[in-house]
N, C-alpha and C positions, 0 to 999 in steps of 0.2 A: 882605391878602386880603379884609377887611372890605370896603372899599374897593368892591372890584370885584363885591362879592355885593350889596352896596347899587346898583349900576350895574344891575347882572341883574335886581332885582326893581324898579325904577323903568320899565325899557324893559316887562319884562312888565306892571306896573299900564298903564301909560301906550297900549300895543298892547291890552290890555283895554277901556279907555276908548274907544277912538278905534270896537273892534266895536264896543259901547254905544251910541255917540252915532251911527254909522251903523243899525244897527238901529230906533233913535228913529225916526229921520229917513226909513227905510223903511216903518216902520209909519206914521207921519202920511201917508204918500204914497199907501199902500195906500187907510188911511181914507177920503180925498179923494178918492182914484178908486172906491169904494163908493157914496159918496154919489153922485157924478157920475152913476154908474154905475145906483145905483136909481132918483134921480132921470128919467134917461132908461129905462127900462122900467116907471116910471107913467107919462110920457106918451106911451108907446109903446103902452101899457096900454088908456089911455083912447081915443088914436084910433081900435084895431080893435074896442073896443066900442061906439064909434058909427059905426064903419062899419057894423057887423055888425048891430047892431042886438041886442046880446045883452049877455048879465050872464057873462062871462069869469071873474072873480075871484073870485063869489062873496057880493061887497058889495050884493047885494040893487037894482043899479042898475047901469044900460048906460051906462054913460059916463063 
């Protein structure tokens, strides 16, 4: 019986790990797409406040 209780909690560690290291790998991806992500709505930022010809954000400067 030992046997097959050591088999049970190896499949369970091991189906643990695999959420884990998917999770990881979710979050890096997320990260990346954040950055991506603010990166393109500052220079998304900056062209409608030199179109506009205005201070949008705040930062005491149109552009």
């Amino acid at each position: 019986m030992g046997i097959f209780w050591d088999l049970l909690q190896q499949d369970e560690l091991e189906k643990q790990q695999e959420q884990a290291d998917s999770v990881e790998e979710r979050v890096d991806q997320l990260e990346t797409e954040l950055a991506n992500t603010k990166a393109l709505l500052k220079k998304t930022l900056i062209a409608l406040e030199t179109h506009l010809s205005q201070d949008i954000d705040g930062d005491g400067k149109a552009g």
